[in-house]
N, CA, C and O of each residue as an XYZ file, in Angstrom:
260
protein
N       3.921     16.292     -4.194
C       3.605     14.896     -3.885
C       4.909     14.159     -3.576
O       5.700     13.746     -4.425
N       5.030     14.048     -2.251
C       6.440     12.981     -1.976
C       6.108     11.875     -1.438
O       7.080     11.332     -0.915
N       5.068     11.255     -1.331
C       5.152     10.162     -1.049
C       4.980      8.923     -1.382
O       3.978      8.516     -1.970
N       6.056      8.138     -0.992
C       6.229      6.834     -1.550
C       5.728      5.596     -1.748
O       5.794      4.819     -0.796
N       5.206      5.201     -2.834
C       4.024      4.126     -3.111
C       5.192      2.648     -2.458
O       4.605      1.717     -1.906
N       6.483      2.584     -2.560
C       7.143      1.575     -2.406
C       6.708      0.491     -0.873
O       6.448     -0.713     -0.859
N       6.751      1.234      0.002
C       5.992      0.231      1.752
C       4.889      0.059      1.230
O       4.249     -0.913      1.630
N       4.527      0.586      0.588
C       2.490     -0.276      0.346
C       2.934     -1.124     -0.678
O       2.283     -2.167     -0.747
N       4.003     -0.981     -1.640
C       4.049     -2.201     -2.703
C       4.771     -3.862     -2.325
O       4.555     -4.999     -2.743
N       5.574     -3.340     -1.463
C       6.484     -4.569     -1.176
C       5.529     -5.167      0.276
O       5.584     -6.393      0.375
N       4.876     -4.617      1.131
C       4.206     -5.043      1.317
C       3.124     -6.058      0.839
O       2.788     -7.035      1.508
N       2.591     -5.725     -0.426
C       1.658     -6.752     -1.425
C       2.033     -7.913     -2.086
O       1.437     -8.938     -2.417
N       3.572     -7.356     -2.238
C       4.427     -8.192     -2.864
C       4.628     -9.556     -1.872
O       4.359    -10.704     -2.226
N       5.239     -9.104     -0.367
C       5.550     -9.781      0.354
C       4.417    -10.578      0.637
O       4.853    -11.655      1.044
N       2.768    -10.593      0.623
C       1.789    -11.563      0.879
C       1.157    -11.913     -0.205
O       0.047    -12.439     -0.131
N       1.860    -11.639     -1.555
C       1.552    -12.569     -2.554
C       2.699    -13.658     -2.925
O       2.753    -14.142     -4.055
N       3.563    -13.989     -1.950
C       4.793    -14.627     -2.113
C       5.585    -14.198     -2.852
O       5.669    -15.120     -3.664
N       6.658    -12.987     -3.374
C       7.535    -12.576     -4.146
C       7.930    -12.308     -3.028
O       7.294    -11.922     -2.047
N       9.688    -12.639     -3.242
C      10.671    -12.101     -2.788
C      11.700    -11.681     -2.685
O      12.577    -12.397     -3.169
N      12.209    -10.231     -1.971
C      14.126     -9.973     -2.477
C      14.706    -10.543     -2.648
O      15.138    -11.284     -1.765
N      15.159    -10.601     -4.006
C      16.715    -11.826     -4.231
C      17.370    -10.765     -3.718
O      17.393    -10.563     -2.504
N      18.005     -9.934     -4.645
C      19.335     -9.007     -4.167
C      19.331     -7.331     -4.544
O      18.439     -6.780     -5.191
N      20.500     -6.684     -4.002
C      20.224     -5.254     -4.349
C      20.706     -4.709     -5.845
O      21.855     -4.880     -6.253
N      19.927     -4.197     -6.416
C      20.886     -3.936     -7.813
C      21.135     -2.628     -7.948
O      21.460     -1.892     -7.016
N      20.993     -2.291     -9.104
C      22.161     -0.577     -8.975
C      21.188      0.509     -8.560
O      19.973      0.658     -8.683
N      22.120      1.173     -8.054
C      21.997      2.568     -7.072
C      20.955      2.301     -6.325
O      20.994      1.150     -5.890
N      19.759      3.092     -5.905
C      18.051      1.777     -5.208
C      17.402      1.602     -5.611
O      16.370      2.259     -5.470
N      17.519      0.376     -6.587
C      17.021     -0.430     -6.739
C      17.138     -1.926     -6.259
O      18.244     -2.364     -5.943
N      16.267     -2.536     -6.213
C      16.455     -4.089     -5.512
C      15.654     -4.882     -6.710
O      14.638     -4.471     -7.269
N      16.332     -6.087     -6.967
C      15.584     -7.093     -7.439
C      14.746     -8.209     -6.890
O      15.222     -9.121     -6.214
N      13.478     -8.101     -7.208
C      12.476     -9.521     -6.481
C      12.237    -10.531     -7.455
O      12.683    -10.530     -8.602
N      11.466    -11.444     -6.901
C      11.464    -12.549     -7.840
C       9.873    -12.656     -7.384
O       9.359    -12.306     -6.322
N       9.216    -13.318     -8.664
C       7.457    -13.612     -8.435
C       7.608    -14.825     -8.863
O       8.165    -15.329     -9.839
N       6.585    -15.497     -7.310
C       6.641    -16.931     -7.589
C       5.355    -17.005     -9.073
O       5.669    -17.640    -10.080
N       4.374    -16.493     -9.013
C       3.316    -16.332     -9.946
C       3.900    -16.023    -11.524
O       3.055    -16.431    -12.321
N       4.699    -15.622    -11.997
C       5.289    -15.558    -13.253
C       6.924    -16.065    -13.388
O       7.581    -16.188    -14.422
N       7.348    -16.317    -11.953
C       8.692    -17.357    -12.278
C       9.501    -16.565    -12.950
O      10.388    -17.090    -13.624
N       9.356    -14.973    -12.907
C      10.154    -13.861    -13.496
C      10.736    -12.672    -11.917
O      10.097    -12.366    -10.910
N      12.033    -12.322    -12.307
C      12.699    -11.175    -11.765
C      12.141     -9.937    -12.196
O      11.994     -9.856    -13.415
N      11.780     -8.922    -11.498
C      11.601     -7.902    -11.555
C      12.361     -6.518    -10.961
O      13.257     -6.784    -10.160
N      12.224     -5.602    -11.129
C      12.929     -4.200    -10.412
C      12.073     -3.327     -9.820
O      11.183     -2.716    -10.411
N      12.441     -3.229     -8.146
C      11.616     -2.397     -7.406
C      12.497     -0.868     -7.276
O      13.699     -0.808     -7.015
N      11.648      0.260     -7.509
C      12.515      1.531     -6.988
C      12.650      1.867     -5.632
O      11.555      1.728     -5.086
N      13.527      2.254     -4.839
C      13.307      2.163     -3.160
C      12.381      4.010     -2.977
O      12.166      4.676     -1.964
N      12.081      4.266     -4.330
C      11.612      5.618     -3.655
C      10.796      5.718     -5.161
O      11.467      6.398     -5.938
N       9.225      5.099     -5.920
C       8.414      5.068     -5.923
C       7.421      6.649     -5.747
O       6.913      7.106     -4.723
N       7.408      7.145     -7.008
C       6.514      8.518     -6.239
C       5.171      8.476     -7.710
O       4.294      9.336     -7.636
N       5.134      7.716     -8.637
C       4.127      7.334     -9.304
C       3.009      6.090     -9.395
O       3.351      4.974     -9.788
N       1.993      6.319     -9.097
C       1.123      4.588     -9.068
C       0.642      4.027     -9.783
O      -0.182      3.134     -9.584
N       1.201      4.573    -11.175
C       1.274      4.157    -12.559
C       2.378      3.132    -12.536
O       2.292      2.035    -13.087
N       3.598      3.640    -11.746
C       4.862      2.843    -12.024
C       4.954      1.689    -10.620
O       5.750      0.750    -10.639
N       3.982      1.955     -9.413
C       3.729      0.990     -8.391
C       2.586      0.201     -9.271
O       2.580     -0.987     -8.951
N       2.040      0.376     -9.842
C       1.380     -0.661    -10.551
C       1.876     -1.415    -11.937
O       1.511     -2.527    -12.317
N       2.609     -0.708    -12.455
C       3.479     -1.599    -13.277
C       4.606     -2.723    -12.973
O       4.804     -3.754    -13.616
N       5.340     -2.223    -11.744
C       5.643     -3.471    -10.986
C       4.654     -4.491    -10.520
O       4.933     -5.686    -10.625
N       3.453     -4.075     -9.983
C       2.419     -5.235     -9.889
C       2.109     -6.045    -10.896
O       1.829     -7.240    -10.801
N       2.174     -5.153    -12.226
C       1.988     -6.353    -13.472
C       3.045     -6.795    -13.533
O       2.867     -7.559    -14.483
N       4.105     -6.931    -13.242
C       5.785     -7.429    -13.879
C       5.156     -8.795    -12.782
O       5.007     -9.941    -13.205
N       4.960     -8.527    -11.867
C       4.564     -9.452    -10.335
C       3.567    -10.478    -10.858
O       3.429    -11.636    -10.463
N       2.847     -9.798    -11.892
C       1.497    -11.101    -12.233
C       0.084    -10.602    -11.419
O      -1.003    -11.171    -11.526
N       0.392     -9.271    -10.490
C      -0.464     -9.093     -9.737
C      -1.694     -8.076    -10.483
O      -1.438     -7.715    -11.632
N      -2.946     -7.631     -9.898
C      -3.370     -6.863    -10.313
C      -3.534     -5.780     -9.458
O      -3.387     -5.658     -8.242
N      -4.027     -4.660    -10.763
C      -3.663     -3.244    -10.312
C      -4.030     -2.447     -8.701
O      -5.239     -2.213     -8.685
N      -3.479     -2.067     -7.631
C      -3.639     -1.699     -6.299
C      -3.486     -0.005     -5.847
O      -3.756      0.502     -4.759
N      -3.042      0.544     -6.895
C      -3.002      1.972     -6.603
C      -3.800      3.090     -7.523
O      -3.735      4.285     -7.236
């Protein structure tokens, strides 16, 4: 299984209004959710949808994978 839940997440992210603040260590990037007014950590390479959906809860969002 190599493929990456991350383009389908930041995608969701991006039309629920969260967005990249900045890049943080090694790939990872930090977003921000307007819905919980909290920073979160995206992986740029995503291969569980346990852990693409745990960023959705950090997001305020509900579960999509």
């Amino acid at each position: 299984m190599s493929k990456s839940f991350t383009p389908a997440l930041k995608e969701i992210l991006i039309k629920a209004s969260c967005h990249f603040e900045r890049q943080g260590k090694g790939d990872h990037e930090i977003w921000y959710s307007q819905i919980t007014q909290r920073r979160f950590v995206v992986d740029m390479s995503i291969k569980s949808r346990h852990t693409a959906n745990a960023v959705l809860k950090q997001a305020g969002l509900p579960k999509s994978f």
